[in-house]
C-alpha positions as CSV (number, residue, x, y, z in Angstrom):
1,X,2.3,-17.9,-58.3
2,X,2.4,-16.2,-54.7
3,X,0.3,-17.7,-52.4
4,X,-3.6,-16.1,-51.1
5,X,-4.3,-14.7,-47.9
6,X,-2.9,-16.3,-44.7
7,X,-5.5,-17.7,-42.4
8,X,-7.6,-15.3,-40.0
9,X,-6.1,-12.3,-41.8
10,X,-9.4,-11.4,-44.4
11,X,-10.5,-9.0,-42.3
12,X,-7.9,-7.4,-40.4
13,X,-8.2,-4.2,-38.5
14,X,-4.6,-2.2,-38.2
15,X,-4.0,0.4,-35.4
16,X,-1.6,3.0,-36.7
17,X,-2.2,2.0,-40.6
18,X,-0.5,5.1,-42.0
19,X,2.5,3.6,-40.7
20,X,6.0,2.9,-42.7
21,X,5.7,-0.8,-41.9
22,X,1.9,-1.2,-41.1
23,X,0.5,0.0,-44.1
24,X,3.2,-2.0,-46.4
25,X,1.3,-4.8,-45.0
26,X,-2.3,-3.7,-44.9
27,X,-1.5,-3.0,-48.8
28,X,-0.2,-6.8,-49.8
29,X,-3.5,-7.7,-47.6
30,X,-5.7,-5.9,-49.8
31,X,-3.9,-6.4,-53.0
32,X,-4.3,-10.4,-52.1
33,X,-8.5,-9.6,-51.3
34,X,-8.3,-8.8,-48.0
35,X,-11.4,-6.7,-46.3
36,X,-8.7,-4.0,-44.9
37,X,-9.4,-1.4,-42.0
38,X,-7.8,0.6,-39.8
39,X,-7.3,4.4,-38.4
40,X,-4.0,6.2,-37.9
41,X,-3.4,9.3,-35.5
42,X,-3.8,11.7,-38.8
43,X,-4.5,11.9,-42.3
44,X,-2.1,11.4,-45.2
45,X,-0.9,10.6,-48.8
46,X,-0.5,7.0,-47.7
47,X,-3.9,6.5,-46.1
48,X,-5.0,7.7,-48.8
49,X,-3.1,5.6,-51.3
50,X,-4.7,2.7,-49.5
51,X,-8.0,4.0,-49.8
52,X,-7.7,3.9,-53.5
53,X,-7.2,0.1,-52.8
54,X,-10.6,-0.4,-51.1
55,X,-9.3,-0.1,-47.3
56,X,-11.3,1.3,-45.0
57,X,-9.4,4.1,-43.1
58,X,-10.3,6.1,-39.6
59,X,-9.0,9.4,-38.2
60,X,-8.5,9.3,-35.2
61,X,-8.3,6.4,-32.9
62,X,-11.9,5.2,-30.9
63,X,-13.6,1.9,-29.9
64,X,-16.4,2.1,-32.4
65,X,-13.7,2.2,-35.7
66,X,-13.5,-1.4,-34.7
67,X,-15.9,-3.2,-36.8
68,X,-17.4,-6.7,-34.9
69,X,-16.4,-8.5,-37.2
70,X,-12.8,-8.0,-37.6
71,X,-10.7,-11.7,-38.1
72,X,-7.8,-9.6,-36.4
73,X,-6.2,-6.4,-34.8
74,X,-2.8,-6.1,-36.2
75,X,-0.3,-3.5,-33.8
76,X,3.1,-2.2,-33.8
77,X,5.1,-2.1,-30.8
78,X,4.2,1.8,-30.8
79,X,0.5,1.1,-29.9
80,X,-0.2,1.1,-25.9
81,X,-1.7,-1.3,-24.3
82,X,-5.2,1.8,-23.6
83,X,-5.5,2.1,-26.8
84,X,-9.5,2.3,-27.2
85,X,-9.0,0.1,-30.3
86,X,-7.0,-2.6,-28.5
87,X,-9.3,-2.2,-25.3
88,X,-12.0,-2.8,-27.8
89,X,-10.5,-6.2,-29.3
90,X,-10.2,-7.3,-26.1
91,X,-13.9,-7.2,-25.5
92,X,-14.7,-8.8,-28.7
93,X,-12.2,-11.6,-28.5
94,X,-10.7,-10.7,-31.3
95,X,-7.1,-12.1,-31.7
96,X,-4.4,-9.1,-31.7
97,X,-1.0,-10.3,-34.4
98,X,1.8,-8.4,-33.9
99,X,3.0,-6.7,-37.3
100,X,5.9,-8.9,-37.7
101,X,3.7,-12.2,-37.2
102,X,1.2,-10.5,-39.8
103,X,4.4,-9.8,-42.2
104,X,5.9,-13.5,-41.3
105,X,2.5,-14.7,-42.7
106,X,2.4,-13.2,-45.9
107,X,6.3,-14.5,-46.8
108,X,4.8,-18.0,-45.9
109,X,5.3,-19.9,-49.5
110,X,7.9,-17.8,-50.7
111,X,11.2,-17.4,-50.7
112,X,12.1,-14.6,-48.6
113,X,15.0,-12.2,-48.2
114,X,15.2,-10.3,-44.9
115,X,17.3,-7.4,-44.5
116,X,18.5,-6.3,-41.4
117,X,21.0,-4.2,-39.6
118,X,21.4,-1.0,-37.5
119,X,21.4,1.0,-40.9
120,X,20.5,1.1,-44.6
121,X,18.0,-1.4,-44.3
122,X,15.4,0.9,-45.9
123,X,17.7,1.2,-48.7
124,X,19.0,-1.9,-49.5
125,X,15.5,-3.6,-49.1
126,X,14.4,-0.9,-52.3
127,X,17.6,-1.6,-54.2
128,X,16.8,-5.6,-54.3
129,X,13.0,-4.7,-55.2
130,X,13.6,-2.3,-57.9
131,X,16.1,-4.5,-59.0
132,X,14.7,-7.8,-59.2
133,X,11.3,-6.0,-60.6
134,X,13.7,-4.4,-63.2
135,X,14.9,-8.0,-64.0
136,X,10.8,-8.9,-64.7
137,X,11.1,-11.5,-61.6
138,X,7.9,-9.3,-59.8
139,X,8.5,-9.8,-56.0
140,X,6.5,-9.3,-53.8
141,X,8.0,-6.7,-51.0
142,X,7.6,-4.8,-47.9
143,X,10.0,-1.7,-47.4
144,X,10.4,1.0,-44.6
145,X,10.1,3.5,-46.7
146,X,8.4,4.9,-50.3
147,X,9.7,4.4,-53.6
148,X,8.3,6.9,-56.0
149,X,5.0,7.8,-54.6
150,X,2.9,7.4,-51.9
151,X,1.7,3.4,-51.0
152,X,4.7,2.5,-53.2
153,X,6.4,0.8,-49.7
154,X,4.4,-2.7,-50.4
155,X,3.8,-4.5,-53.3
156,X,2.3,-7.9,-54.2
157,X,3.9,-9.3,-56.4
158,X,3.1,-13.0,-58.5
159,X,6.8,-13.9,-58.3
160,X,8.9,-16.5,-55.6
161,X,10.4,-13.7,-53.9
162,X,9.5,-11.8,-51.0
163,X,11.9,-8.9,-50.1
164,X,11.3,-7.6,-46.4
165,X,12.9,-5.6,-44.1
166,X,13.4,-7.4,-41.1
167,X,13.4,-5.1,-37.9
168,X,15.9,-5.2,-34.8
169,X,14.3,-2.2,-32.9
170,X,11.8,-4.7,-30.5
171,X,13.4,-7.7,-32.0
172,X,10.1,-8.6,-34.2
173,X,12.7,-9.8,-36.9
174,X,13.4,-13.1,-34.8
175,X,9.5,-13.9,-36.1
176,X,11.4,-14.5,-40.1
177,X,12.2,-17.6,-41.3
178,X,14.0,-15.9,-44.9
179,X,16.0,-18.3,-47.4
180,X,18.3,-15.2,-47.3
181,X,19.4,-12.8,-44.7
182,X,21.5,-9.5,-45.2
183,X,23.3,-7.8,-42.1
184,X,24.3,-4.3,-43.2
185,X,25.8,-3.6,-39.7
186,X,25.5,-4.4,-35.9
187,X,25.6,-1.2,-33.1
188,X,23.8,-0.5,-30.0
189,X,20.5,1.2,-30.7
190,X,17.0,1.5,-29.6
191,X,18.4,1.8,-25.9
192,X,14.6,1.3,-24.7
193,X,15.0,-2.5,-25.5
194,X,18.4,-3.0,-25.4
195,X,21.1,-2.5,-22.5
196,X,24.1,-3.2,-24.3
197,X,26.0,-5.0,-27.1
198,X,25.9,-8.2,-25.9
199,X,22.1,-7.9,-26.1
200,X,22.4,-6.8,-29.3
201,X,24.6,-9.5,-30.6
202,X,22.1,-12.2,-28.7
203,X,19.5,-10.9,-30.6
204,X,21.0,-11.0,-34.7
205,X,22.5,-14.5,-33.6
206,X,18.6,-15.3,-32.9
207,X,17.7,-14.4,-36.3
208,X,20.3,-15.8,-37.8
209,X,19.4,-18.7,-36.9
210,X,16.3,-18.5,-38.4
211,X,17.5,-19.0,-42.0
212,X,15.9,-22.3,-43.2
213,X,18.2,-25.1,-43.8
214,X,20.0,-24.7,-47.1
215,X,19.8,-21.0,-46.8
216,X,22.4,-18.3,-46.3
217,X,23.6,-14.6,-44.5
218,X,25.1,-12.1,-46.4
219,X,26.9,-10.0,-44.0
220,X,29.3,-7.4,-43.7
221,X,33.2,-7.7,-44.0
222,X,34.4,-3.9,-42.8
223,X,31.9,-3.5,-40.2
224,X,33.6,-4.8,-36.6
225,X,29.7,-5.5,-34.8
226,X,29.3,-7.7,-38.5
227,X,32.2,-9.3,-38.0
228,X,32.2,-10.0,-34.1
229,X,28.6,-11.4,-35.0
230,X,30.2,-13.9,-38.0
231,X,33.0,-15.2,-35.6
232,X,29.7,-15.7,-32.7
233,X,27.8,-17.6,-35.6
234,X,30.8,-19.5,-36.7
235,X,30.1,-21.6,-39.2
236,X,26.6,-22.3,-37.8
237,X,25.1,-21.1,-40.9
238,X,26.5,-20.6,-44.5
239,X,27.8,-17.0,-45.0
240,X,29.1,-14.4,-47.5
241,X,30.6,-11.9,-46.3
242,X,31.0,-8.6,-48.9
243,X,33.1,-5.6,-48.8
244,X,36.6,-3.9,-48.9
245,X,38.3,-6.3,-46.7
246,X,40.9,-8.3,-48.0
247,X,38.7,-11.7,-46.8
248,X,35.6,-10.6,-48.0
249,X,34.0,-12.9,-50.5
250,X,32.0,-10.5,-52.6
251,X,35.3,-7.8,-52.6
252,X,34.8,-4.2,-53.6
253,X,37.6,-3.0,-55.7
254,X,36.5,0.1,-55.8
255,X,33.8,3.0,-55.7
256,X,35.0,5.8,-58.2
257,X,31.9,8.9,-56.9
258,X,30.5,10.6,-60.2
259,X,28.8,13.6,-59.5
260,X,25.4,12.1,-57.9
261,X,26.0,8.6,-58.8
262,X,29.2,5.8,-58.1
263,X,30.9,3.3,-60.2
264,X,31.4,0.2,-58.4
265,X,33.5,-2.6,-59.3
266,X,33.7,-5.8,-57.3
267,X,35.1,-9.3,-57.7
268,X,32.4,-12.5,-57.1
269,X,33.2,-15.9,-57.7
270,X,36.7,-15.0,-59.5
271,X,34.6,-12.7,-61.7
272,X,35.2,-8.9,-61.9
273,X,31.9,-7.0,-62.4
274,X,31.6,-2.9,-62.7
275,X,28.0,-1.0,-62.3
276,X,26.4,2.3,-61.4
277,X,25.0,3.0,-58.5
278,X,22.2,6.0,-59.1
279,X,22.9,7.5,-55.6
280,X,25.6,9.5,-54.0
281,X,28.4,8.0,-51.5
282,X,30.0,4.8,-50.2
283,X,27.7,3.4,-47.7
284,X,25.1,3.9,-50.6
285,X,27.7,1.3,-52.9
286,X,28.3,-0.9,-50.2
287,X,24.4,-1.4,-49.7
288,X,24.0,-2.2,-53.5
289,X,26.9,-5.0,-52.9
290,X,25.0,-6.4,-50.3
291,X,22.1,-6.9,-52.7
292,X,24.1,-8.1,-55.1
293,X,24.9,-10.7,-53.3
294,X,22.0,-11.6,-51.8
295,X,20.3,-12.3,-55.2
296,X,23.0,-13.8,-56.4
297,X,22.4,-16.4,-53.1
298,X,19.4,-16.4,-54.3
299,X,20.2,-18.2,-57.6
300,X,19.4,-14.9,-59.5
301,X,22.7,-14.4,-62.1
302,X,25.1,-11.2,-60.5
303,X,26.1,-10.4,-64.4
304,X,22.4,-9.6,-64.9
305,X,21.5,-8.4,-61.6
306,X,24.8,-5.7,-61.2
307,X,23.2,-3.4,-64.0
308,X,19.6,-3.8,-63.1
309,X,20.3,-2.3,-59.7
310,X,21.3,1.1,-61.6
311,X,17.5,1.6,-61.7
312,X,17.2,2.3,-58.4
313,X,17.3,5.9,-57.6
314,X,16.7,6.0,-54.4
315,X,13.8,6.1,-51.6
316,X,11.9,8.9,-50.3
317,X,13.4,10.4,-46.9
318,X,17.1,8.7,-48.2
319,X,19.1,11.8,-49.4
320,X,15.8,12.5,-51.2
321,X,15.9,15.8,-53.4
322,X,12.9,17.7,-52.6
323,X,13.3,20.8,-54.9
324,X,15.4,23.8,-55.6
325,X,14.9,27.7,-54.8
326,X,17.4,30.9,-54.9
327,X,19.6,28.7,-55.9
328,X,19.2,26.2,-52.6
329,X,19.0,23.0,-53.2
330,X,17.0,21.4,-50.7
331,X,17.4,17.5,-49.4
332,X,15.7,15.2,-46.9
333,X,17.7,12.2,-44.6
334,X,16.2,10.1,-42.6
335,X,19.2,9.8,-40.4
336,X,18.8,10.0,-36.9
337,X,21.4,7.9,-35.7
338,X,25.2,9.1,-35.1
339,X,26.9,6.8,-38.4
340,X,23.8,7.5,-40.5
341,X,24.3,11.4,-39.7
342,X,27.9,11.1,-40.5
343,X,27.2,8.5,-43.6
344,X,24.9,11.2,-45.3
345,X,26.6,14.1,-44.5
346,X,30.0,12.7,-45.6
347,X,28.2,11.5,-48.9
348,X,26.6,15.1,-49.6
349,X,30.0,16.7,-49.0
350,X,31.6,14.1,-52.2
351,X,28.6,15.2,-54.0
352,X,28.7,18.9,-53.6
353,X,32.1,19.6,-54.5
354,X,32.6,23.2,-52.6
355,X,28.8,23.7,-52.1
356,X,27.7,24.8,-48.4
357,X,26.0,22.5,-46.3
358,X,23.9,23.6,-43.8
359,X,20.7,21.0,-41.6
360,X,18.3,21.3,-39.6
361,X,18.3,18.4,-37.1
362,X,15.8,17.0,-35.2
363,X,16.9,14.7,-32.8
364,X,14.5,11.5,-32.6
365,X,13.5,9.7,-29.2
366,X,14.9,10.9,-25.9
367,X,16.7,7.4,-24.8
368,X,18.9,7.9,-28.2
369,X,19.5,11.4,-27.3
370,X,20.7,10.8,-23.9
371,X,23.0,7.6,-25.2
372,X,24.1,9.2,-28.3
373,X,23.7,12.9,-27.9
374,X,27.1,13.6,-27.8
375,X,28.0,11.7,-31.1
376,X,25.4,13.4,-33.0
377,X,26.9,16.8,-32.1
378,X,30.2,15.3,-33.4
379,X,28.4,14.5,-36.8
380,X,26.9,18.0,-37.0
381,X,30.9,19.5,-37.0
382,X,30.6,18.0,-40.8
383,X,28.2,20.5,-41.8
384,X,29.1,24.2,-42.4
385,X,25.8,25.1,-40.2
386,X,23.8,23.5,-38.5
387,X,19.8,24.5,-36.4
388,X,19.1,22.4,-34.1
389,X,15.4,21.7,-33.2
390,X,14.0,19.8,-29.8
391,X,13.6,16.0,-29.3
392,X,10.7,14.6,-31.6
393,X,9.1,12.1,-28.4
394,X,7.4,9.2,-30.6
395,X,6.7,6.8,-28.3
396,X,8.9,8.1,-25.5
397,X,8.2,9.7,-22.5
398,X,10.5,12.7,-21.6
399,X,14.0,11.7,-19.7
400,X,14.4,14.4,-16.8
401,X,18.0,16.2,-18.2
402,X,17.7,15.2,-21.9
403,X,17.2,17.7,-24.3
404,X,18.6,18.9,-27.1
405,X,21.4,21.1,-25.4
406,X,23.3,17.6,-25.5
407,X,23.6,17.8,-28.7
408,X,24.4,21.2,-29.0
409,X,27.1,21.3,-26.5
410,X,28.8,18.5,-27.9
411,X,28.7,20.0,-31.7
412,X,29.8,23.6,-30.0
413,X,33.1,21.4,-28.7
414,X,33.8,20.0,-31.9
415,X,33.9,23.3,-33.3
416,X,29.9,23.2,-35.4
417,X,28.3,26.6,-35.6
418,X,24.8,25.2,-34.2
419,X,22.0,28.0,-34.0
420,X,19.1,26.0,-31.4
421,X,15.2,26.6,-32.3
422,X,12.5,25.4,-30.1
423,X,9.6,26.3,-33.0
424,X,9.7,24.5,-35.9
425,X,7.3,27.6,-37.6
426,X,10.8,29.9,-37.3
427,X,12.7,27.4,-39.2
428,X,12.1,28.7,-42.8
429,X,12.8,32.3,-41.7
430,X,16.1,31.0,-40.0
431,X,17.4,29.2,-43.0
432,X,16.3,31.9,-45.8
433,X,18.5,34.4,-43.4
434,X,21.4,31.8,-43.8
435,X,21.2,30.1,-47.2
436,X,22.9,31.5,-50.2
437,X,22.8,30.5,-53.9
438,X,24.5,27.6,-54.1
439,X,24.1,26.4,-50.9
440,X,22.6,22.1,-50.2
441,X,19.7,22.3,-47.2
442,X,19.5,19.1,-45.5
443,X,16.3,18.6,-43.4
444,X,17.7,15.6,-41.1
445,X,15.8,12.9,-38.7
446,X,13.2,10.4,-38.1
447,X,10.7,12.5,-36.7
448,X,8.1,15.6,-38.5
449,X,11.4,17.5,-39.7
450,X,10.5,15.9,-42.8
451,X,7.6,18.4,-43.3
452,X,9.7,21.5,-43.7
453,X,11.1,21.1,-46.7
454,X,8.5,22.4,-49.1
455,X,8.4,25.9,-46.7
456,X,11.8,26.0,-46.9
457,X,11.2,26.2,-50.3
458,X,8.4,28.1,-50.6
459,X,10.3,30.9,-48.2
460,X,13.3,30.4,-50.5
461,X,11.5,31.5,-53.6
462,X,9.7,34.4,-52.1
C-alpha cells in the first residue's frame, strides 16, 4: 500500500499550479487527502481537472490567494523571487519546498524509477506508467506531460512503484533517491544553468549517484554524452546499458516502421523478445527499450512487460494527432530542441510515405535560440515548408541580437523554404494558403504554438 501524506505537506499552497510538473504533484497531494491550493497565471483544462479533485485554484497571482494557514508554498524554478505569493510566505513564515523536494517526498516508501535525459523523458516516463498500469501493478506517477485527458500527468496509485520524471533543466533531479534510473541521452541544454558539457556531465554523475544501494541505471548504448557519462561513472553503480550497439546489454535487433506504429525486436538476458510499439519512429522504439529495461531492473518479468507497453499510444504534445481538415492532417511536437526537431521530423517523414510536411515553429527561450539557433534551422531543411514564428520568452528576458532571424538564416542556408511571421493570429491564414489535401501540419515547440492547432483546423474546413 503507498504511503499517506509526507509531513508539513496537508496544506500546501502551489504557485504556478497549472503547471506540467506542479500540478502532477498537487494532484497525488489531493488524491492522498491533502487540503490543496494554488493559482496559476491563467485558466485551463488542468486547473480545472484539479478542481474536480477538491483543490482550491486562483487566477491570477496576489498575496491574499495565500491562505494563513498554508503548511507550505511549493515553487518551480520559474517563480521569481517578487512573486506577491512568495513575498507573502515570507511574512507568514511559512516554509517554501521546491517542487522537486515536494516530488522527492511523495516517492518516499516506494520504489521509484526516475527518468532522465536531455530528451524523451516525457515519453518514456508514460510508456513505463501505461505499461506497468496495463500489467495491473497501479503505480503511482508523475509525468511532464498528459496521457489522455487533462489532469491525467499524475496519478496515485496503491502499488510499490513510483514512476517520475526526474528533471536536469535546474538540476532539481539530484533531490531523487530512485531504485532505478533511466538516461535517455546527455547534451548541453538549458544554457541559463549550464556553461558547458562538463557541467552537464557533473550534474547526471550527481544523480547517479543517487541510486540507493542495490539499485541500478539503465542508460544508453548509441548515444556518445550516455556513453562518455557510463565510462565517468565506471563501475560506480550497476548499469544496463540498451540499444543498437554491439555492447549493449538490452540489444535492439531491429525496428521494422509499420505505418504509424514499429515492431521491435531485442535480445535480454540471451532471450529474443518482438513487440509493437503504438507510435511512429526510432527514437520512439529506443524509448520503449529503455522502459523495458528498467522494469525488468525492477524485478517486473520483460516477456510480460514487452507487450503491455503496446498500450501506450502516446502523450499529448508527443507527435500528438489533433485532427484532420481538407484533407490536412494536423499534428502537435513538443520539440524545441535541435535532435528532438530532427527526431520528430525524421519520424513523420517514415510515417508519411510521400505526404508533405510543412511546421510552424516556435522557437522556445532566447538562451536556446542564441546557442542552438543555427541547428534548428538545419532541422527545419527536413520539412518541405516551414513558418517560422518569434521566440516564446518563458522565463527569459530578451538577449540583445537573438531573434528568430537565427533560425531563419540558418534553415535559408541549408536550402528550407522558411516563410517568418511575427503574429501568431496570421498563422491559420498562412497555412490554409499553403496546405493541400494530403499534406501533415506540424505545430512544433515548447511554447503557446500548441494552441493553433484547432484554428488551423477550423480555417482548414472552412
Amino acid at each position: 500500500m503507498a504511503p499517506g501524506l509526507p509531513t508539513a505537506m496537508d496544506r500546501p499552497h502551489f504557485i504556478g499550479i497549472g503547471g506540467a510538473g506542479m500540478s502532477g504533484i498537487a494532484k497525488i497531494l489531493a488524491q492522498r487527502g491533502a487540503r490543496v491550493a494554488g493559482s496559476d497565471a491563467k485558466d485551463s483544462a488542468t486547473a480545472e481537472a484539479l478542481r474536480a479533485l477538491g483543490a482550491t485554484v486562483h487566477i491570477g497571482h496576489a498575496a491574499g490567494h495565500l491562505a494563513d494557514d498554508a503548511s507550505c508554498v511549493v515553487v518551480s524554478s520559474a517563480i521569481r523571487p517578487d512573486n506577491p505569493e512568495l513575498v507573502r510566505a515570507a511574512e507568514l513564515g511559512i516554509p517554501v519546498v521546491h517542487r522537486s523536494d515536494a516530488l522527492a517526498a511523495l516517492m518516499t516508501g516506494l520504489r521509484p524509477i526516475a527518468v532522465a535525459g536531455t530528451h524523451g523523458k516525457t515519453t518514456t516516463t508514460s510508456m513505463l506508467a501505461v505499461a506497468l498500469s496495463e500489467l495491473g501493478l497501479k503505480p503511482s506517477y508523475a509525468i511532464g506531460g498528459d496521457l489522455d485527458a487533462p489532469g491525467s500527468n499524475a496519478l496515485h496509485g496503491e502499488g510499490e512503484i513510483f514512476v517520475a520524471e526526474a528533471d536536469e533543466s535546474d538540476r532539481s533531479f539530484h533531490t531523487y533517491a530512485p531504485e532505478v534510473a533511466i538516461v535517455l541521452n546527455v547534451e548541453l541544454d538549458h544554457h541559463a544553468n549550464y556553461a558547458s558539457m562538463d557541467e552537464i556531465y557533473e550534474s547526471f554523475e550527481t544523480f547517479a549517484g543517487k541510486i540507493v544501494p542495490g539499485g541500478t541505471l539503465v542508460i544508453a548504448a548509441d548515444h556518445e554524452g550516455a556513453r562518455e557519462l557510463t565510462r565517468r561513472l565506471a563501475g560506480s553503480v550497476r548499469t544496463v546499458t540498451y540499444g543498437e550497439a554491439a555492447d549493449a546489454d538490452v540489444r535492439i535487433l531491429s525496428v521494422v516502421p509499420q505505418g504509424l506504429t514499429s515492431e521491435v525486436t531485442v535480445v535480454m538476458d540471451g532471450t529474443e523478445l518482438t513487440f509493437t510499439v503504438s507510435v511512429p519512429g526510432r527514437h520512439y522504439a529506443h524509448n520503449a527499450v529503455a522502459a523495458l529495461a528498467a522494469g525488468a531492473a525492477l524485478g517486473v518479468p520483460a516477456a510480460r512487460l514487452a507487450p503491455a507497453l503496446a498500450a501506450y499510444t502516446g502523450v499529448k504534445r508527443r507527435l500528438q494527432l489533433k485532427g484532420e481538415a481538407a484533407g490536412v492532417q494536423v499534428i502537435d511536437s513538443y520539440a524545441h530542441h535541435p535532435t528532438e526537431m530532427t527526431a520528430d521530423l525524421e519520424a513523420m517523414r517514415g510515417a508519411a510515405g510521400d505526404a508533405r510536411i510543412l511546421v510552424v515553429f516556435q522557437p522556445h527561450l532566447f538562451s536556446r535560440t542564441q546557442e542552438l539557433g543555427k541547428e534548428m534551422g538545419q532541422a527545419l531543411a527536413l520539412a518541405d515548408a516551414s513558418v517560422v514564428l518569434d521566440i516564446y520568452p518563458a522565463r527569459e528576458d530578451p538577449i540583445p541580437g537573438v531573434t528568430s532571424d537565427l533560425i531563419i538564416e540558418a534553415a535559408r542556408s541549408a536550402g528550407a523554404d522558411v516563410t517568418p511571421l511575427h503574429d501568431k493570429a496570421e498563422v491559420p491564414e498562412a497555412i490554409a494558403g499553403m496546405a493541400e489535401p494530403g499534406d501533415l501540419v506540424l505545430t512544433m515547440g515548447a511554447g503557446d504554438v500548441t494552441d493553433l492547432g484547432p484554428r488551423i483546423l477550423d480555417r482548414l474546413s472552412k
